[in-house]
N, C-alpha and C positions, 0 to 999 in steps of 0.2 A: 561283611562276611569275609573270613579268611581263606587262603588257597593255598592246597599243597597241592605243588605239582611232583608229580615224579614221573623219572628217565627211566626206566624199569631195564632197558638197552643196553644203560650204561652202568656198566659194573666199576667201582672202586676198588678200593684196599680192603682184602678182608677183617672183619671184628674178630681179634682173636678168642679164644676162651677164656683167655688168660684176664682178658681186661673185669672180667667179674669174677675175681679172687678176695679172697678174705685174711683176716691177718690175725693171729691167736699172740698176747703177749701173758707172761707170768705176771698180769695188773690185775688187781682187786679179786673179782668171782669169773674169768673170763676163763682158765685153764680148773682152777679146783672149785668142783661146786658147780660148774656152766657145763664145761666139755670131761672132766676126769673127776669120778666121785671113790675109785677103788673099786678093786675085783671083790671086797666083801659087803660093797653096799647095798642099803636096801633096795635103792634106787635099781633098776634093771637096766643091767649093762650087760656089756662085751668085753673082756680084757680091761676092765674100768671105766669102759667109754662109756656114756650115758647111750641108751639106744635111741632116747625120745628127739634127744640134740641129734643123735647121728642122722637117723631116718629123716627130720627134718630137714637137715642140711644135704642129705643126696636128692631131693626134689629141689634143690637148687642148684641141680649139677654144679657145686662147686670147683673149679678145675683145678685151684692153686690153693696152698694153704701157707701164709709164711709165721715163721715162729723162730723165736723164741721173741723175740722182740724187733723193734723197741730199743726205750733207752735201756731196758734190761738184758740186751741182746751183748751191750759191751761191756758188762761187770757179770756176763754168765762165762763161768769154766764148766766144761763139755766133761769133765772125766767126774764131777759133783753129783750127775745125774743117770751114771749107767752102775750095772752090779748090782747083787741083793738090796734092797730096797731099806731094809736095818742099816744097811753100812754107810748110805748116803751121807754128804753132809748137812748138816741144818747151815740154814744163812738168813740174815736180815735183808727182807726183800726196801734195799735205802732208797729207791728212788719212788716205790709206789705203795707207801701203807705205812712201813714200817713193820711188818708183819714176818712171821715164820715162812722162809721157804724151805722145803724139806725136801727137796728135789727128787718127790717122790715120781712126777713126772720128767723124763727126759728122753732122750734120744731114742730110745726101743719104743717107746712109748708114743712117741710124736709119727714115727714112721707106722706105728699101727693104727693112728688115725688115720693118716693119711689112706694106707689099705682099706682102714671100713670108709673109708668116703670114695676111693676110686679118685683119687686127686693128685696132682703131681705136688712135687717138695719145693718148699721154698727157706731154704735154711740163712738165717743173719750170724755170721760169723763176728767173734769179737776180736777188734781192732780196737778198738779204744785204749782197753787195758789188760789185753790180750797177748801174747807173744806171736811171732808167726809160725814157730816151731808147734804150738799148740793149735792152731786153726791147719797147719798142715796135717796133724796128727789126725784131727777130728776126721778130714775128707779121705784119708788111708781108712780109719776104722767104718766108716761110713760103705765107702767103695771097693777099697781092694778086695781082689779076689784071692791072691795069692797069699805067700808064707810072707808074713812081717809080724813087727812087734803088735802093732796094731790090730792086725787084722786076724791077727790070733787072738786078741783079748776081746773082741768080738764074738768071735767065735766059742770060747769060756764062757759069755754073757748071754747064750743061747742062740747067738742067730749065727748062722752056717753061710747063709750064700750072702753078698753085700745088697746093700739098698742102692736104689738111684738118687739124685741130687740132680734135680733138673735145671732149679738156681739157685745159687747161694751168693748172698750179699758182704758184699768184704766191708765190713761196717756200717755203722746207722749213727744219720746224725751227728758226724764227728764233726761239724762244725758247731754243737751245744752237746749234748749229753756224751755223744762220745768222744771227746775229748778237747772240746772248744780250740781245734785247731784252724790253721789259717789254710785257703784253698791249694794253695802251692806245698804247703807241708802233708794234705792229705793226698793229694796228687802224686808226689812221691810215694808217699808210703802205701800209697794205694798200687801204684807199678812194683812194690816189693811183693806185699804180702800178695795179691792176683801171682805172681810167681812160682806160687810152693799147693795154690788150688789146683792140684795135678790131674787130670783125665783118665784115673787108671783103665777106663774101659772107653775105648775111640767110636764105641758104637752108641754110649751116652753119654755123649761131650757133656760137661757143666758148664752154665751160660754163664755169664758172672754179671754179676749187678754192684755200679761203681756210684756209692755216696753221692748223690747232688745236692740239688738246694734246699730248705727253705722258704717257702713262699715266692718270693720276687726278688731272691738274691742272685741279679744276672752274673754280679762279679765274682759269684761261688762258681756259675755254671761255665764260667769263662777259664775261671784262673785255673779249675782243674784239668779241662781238655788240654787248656794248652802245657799242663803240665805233665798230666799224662800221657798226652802224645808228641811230648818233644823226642826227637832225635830217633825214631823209631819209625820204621814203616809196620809193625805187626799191628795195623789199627783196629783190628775187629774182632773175626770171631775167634778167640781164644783169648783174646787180651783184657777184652771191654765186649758185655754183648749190651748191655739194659744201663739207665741213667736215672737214679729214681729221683724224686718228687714229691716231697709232702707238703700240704693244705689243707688245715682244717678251717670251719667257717665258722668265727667267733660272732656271734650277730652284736654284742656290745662290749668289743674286743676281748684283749689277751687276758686283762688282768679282772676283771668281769666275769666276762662271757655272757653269763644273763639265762635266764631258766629254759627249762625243758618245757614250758607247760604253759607258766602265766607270761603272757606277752600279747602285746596291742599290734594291731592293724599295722602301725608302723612300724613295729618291729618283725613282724610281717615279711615284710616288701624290705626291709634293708638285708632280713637274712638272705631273703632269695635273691636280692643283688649279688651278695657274695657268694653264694653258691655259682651265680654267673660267673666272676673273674676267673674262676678257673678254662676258660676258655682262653683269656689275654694269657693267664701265666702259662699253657701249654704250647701258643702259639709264639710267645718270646721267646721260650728255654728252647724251644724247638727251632726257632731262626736261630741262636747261638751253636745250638746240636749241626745245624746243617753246616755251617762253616769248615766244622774238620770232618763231617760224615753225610755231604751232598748225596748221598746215594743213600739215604736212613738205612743204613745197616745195623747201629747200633738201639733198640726202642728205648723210649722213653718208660721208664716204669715208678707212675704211682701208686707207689703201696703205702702211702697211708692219705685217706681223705674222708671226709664226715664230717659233720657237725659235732662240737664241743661245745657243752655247755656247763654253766654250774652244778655240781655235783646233786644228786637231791637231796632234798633236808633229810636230817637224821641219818645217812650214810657217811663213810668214813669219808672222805675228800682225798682220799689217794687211792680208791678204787674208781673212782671215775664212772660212778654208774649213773644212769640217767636214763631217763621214761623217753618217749618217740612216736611222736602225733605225726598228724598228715601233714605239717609241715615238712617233717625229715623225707614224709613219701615223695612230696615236690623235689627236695635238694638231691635225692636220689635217683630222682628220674632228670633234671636237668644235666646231673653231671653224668649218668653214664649216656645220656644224647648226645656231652659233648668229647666224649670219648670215643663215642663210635664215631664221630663227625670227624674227628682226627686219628682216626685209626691208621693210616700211613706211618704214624710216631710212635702213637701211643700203643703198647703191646703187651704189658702189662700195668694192673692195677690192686688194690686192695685195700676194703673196707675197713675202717677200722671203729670196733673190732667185732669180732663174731658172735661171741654172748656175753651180753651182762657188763659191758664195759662201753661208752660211747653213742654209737648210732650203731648199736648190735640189731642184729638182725633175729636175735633171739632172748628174750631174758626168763631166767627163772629164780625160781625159791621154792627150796626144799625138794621134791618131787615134784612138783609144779612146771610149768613150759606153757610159754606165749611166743607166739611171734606177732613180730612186731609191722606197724605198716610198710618198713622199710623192705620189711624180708617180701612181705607182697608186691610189691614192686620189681624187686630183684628177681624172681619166680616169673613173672609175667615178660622181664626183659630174657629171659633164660635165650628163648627163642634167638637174636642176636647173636650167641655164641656161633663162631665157626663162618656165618654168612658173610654174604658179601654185601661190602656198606653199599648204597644206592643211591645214584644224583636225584636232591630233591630240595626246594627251596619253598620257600613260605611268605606267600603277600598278603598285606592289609591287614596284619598285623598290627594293633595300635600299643601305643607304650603308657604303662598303666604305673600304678605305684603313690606315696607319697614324699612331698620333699625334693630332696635327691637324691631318692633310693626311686628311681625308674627303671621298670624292666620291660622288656616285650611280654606280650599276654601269653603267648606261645610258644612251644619251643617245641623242634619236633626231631626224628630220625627214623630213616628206613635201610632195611637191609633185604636182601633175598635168599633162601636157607636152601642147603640140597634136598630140601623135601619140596623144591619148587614154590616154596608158599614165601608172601612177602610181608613181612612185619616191620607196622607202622606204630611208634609209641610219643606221642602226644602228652603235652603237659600243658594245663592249663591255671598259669600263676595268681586267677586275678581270685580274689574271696568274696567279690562283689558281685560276677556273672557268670553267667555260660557264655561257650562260643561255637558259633557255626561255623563249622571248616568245612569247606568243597575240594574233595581228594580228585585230582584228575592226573591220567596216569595215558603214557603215551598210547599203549595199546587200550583194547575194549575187552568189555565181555567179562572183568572180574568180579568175583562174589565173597562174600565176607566168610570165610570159613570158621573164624571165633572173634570173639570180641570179648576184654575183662576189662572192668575198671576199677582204679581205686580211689575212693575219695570218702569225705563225709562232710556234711553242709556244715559242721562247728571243726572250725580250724584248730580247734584247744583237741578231737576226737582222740582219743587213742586208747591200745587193749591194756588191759589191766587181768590179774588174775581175778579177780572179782566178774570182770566182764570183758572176756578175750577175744572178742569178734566187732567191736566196735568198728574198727577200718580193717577192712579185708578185700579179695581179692572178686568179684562180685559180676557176674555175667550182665555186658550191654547189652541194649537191644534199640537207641535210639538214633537209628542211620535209617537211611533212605539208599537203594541203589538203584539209580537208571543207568541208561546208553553212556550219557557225558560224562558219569564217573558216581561219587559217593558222597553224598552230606552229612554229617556226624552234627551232633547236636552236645556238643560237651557242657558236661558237668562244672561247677563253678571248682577252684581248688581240688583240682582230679589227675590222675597219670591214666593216660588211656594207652590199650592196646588193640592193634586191630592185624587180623592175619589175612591176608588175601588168596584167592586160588582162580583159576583160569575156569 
């Protein structure tokens, strides 16, 4: 039997809200079709927003939303997508379909999502192929309040007072899609362009998010700090706030990948290996981070992570759309346990992507809407937002798997919330069994105030429009509480949650 202890005493770093954000790119069905169907669609919206997606996604308090992209982030120009909607320009979306962009969604448009979700901005500025006069131009029309060229052609485009920009990314990726530069070349150019992201309002600083790595590219995470912060004392907040991060988990690598759906026992236990390494790669980038920012002032922010797999059959292969069983529930729940677990770094995060693209958390067709096991999970982790992470460690833990894809059976995190209550979320990897965890916690006297789990005994389970309830979000009830603490009785391949109260 396993044991969670927890220090309930001792309080850690808080989870921010931020770490469960989502990422919307102009790929496949994820912006037209998922999230923007038009203000004359049959579909029932708001300002063109689908309401079914919207409504969906505010029960996920989502806090952050980052868009535009992506590698579409550094061949989008900002001035293609504002103005009457006829005047836009059309463009070939090159890197994902090959398809018509009509830029019928942009920037007015993205900020009024943002309003119906209640979510702060995450805007990807294009440096790739971008100028810096154009990325400065953007965050004038965005923020200024005053008389400029800018912020008057705003103001022509119907909005009167400026939006906020809580972070904007001064490029994506430019070590491959945006612009296959070398770390010392984007380091520089990264101290340019962060230059002209101007603050026009001191009361909502914009944080800035500086391009990092790749996977397990130390010598990207290396060559930019030290390029970035040569000869300069302004090390932090205004220069540099966030360092992002992408990882996706190819279960039978990059040029594969391997399906959504049909895969063996062992392919199993190798995806949830790599779901694991992102624990090694948060805690490396994060030794290199600490070298020139010992005091983490600057977070770690990954925005983009999930599971990639091969496209589905019959789909176009540069929409990237792809179904999501209780395996993705697992990769979902191991990696945002190891987020909160490193929440001193890590401070921002995002899904990728939000519908119909990836390890979406929602997908549709036609008027139609499913969510998906992941989205269940992410609803259940909601609680986490905002708390404070909690010392707690885990024994007798045995290591399961086949080969040399071994993982631990368990994997857990606890936080405590200002509503006093203390949530505990549990992931049990193995497809083979249950497990008994013994929760003991240094005081006495707590009672289970909820408990949801997600799981389903066929590891292939997941919703489909045909049958949208297959793995869902589903009230426990098989714990024991005495004096000495709590015994949970978990399910085999399950994300559990449990909320505690005095």
């Amino acid at each position: 039997m396993a044991k969670l202890i927890i220090n309930e005493e001792n309080r850690l770093s808080t989870i921010e809200p931020e770490v469960y954000g989502h990422f919307s790119e102009h790929l496949g069905r994820c912006i037209y079709e998922g999230i923007y169907v038009g203000e004359d669609s049959d579909i029932p919206n708001v300002n063109g927003m689908r309401t079914d997606v919207v409504e969906a996604l505010k029960e996920l308090k989502v806090p952050v939303l980052r868009w535009p992209g992506g590698c579409f982030a550094d061949e989008y120009h900002w001035k293609d997508g504002i103005g009457p909607k006829e005047n836009r320009k059309k463009m070939i979306n090159t890197h994902w379909g090959g398809v018509v962009e009509d830029n019928s969604f942009g920037t007015h448009e993205y900020m009024e999502l943002c309003r119906q979700l209640g979510c702060k901005t995450y805007i990807n500025g294009n440096l790739g192929s971008g100028t810096v006069q154009e990325m400065s131009e953007w965050v004038e029309y965005m923020t200024f309040k005053g008389v400029s060229p800018m912020a008057d052609l705003r103001r022509k485009n119907g909005q009167e007072e400026p939006w906020t920009i809580d972070y904007f990314g001064v490029g994506n990726e430019n070590w491959g899609c945006g612009g296959n530069m070398t770390p010392e070349h984007y380091g520089n150019e990264y101290r340019r362009y962060q230059t002209y992201v101007r603050n026009y309002d001191e009361d909502k600083p914009i944080e800035k998010v500086c391009c990092g790595a790749n996977v397990s590219d130390y010598y990207w995470t290396e060559g930019v700090l030290e390029t970035a912060f040569a000869h300069t004392e302004e090390k932090f907040h205004g220069f540099m706030d966030h360092l992002s991060l992408h990882y996706y988990v190819h279960p039978e690598g990059w040029d594969i990948k391997g399906s959504a759906t049909d895969f063996d026992e062992e392919v199993w236990y190798k995806t949830l290996y790599k779901a694991l390494y992102m624990d090694e790669l948060v805690r490396r980038h994060g030794g290199i981070m600490d070298k020139y920012d010992p005091d983490k002032k600057i977070g770690m922010c990954v925005d983009e992570w999930g599971a990639w797999y091969t496209n589905e059959p019959g789909t176009n292969p540069g929409f990237l759309y792809q179904q999501n069983t209780v395996r993705d529930a697992l990769i979902a729940g191991i990696t945002l346990n190891i987020f909160n677990k490193h929440c001193d770094r890590v401070k921002i995060a995002a899904l990728a992507q939000v519908v119909n693209v990836l390890q979406a958390v929602i997908l549709t067709e036609g008027a139609q809407m499913i969510k998906t096991p992941t989205y269940h999970v992410m609803h259940m982790y909601r609680h986490h937002q905002g708390a404070d992470l909690l010392e707690s460690a885990i024994t007798g833990v045995e290591e399961i798997g086949m080969g040399e894809w071994k993982v631990p059976k368990v994997t857990e995190s606890v936080s405590l919330g200002e509503d006093g209550l203390i949530t505990i979320t549990l992931n049990n990897l193995s497809i083979e069994s249950g497990e008994k965890i013994e929760i003991g916690l240094a005081g006495s006297g707590y009672q289970v105030a909820e408990a949801k789990v997600v799981t389903n005994a066929d590891m292939h389970a997941r919703n489909t429009f045909e049958l949208p309830e297959e793995v869902t979000e589903a009230e426990f009830s098989d714990y024991v509480v005495s004096e000495g603490g709590i015994i949970v009785n978990m399910p085999k391949n399950s994300v559990l949650e449990l909320r505690l109260k005095k």
